[in-house]
C-alpha positions as CSV (number, residue, x, y, z in Angstrom):
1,X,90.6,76.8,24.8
2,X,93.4,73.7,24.6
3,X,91.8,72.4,27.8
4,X,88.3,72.8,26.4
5,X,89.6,70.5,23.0
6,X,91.3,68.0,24.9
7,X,88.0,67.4,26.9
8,X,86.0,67.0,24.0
9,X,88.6,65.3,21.6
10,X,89.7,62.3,24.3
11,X,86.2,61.2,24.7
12,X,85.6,60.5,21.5
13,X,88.4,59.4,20.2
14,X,88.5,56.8,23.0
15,X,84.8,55.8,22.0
16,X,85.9,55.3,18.2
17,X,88.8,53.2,19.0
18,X,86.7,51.2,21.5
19,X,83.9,50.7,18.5
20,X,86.7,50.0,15.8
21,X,88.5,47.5,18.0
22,X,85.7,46.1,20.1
23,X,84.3,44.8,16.5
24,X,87.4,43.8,15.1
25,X,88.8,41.4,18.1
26,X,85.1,41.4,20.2
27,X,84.2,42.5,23.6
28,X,85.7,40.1,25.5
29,X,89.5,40.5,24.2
30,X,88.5,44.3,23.7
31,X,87.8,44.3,27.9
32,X,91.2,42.1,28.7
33,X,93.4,44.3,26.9
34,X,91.9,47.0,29.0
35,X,92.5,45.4,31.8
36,X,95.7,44.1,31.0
37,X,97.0,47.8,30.6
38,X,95.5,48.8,33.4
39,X,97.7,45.7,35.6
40,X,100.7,46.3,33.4
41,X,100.6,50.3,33.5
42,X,100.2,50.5,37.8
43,X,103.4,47.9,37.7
44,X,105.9,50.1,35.4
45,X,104.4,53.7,37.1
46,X,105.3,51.9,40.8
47,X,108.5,50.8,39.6
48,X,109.5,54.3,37.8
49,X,108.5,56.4,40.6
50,X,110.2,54.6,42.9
51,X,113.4,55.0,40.4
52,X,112.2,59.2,40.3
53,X,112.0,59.3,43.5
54,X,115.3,57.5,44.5
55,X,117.0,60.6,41.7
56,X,114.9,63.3,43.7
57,X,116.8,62.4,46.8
58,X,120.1,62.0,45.6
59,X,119.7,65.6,43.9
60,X,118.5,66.7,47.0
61,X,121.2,65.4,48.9
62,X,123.9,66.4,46.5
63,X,122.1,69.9,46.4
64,X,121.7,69.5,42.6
65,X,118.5,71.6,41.0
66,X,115.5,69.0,41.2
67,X,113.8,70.3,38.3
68,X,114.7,67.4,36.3
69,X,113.6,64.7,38.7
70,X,110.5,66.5,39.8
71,X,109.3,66.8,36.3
72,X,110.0,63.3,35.6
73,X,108.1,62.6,38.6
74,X,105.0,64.4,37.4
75,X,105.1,62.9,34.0
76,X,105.1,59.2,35.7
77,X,102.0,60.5,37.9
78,X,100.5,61.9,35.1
79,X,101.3,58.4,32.9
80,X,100.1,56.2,35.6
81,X,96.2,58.3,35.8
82,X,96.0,57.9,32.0
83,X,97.0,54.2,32.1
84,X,94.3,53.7,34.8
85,X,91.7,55.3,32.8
86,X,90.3,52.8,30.3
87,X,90.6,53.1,26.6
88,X,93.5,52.5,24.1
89,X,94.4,56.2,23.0
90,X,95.0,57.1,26.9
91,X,96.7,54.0,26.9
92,X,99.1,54.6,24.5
93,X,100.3,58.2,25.5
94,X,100.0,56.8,29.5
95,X,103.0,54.2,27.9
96,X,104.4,56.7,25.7
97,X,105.2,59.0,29.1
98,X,106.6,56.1,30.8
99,X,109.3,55.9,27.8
100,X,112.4,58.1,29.5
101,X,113.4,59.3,25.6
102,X,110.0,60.5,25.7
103,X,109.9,62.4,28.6
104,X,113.5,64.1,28.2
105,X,112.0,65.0,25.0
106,X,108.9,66.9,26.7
107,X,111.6,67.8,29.4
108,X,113.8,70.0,26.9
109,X,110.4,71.1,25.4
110,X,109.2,72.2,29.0
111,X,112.0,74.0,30.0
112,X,112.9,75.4,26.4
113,X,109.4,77.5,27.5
114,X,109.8,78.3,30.9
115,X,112.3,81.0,32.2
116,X,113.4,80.2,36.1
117,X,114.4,83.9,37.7
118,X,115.8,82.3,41.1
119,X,116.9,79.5,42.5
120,X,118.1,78.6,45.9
121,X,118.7,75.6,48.2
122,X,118.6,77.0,51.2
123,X,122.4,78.6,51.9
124,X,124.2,80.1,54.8
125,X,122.3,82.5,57.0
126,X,125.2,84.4,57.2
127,X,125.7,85.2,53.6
128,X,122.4,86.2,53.2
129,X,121.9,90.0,52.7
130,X,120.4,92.1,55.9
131,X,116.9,92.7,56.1
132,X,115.8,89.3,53.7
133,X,113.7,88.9,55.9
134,X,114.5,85.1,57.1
135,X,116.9,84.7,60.0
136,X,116.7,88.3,61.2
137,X,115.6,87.8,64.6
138,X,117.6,84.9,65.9
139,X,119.6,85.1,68.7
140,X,121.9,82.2,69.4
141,X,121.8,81.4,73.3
142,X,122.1,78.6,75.7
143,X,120.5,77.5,78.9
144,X,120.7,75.0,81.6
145,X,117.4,73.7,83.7
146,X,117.5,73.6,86.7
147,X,116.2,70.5,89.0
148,X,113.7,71.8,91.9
149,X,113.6,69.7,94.9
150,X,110.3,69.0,95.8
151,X,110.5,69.4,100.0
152,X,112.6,72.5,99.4
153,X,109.2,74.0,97.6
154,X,106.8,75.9,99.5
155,X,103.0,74.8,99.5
156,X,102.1,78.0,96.4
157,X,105.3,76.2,94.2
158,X,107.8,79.3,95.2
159,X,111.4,77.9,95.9
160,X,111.8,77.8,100.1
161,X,114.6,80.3,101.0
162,X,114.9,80.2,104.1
163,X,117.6,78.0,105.8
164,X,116.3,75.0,107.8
């Protein structure tokens, strides 16, 4: 039902705010500032996801949860679609995501909401309880090859035993 709203509220709310500003500045500033938001929005989303992404690989590499990092990532994603699609109220919650204040806010909302029952980051095959079902059937060899000489072959590709 919240879905169903939000496609019929954003429409026209955008269409008001485009009426209501479009005749108090006029078309042409109306269509710059459009545009303008559009230029400006793709330069702060690049430059925060690159910033989310650089945290997402240091919590990967310190094994650190990601949660944090991978939601930011989203809401940057999310930010830079709205601030691509034209009209001022899109606009202004596409900058309002790229705000960091705003999106630990939704953050602590988020996770306030949702209730994680496991989490792992890989761990130790050997501290893993039998029969989990990964790591069950590996056998830890080693192996040499070995060359073939090609005049010691016979003409089917079996090795020539006999001494010459």
């Amino acid at each position: 039902m919240w879905l169903f709203l939000a496609f019929l509220a954003v429409p026209l709310i955008e269409i008001a705010l485009f009426i209501e500003i479009g005749g108090a500045i006029g078309l042409g500033w109306t269509l710059a500032i459009v545009v303008l938001t559009a230029i400006l929005g793709t330069w702060l989303v690049r430059n925060q996801g690159l910033m989310a992404m650089g945290q997402l690989r240091s919590s990967f590499s310190q094994l650190q949860d990601p949660t944090e990092p991978l939601a930011n990532g989203a809401m940057i994603l999310f930010a830079g679609a709205l601030l691509l699609t034209p009209g001022f109220f899109t606009d202004a919650v596409g900058f309002a995501l790229l705000m960091p204040p705003v999106r630990a806010l939704i953050y602590r909302h988020l996770r306030a909401r949702v209730t994680v029952h496991s989490f792992d980051m890989g761990g130790d095959a050997q501290k893993r309880p039998p029969g989990s079902g990964q790591f069950d059937d590996v056998i830890d060899g080693e192996f040499e090859e070995v060359p073939t000489e090609p005049d010691r072959e016979t003409s089917n590709g079996a090795p020539n035993l006999t001494k010459d």
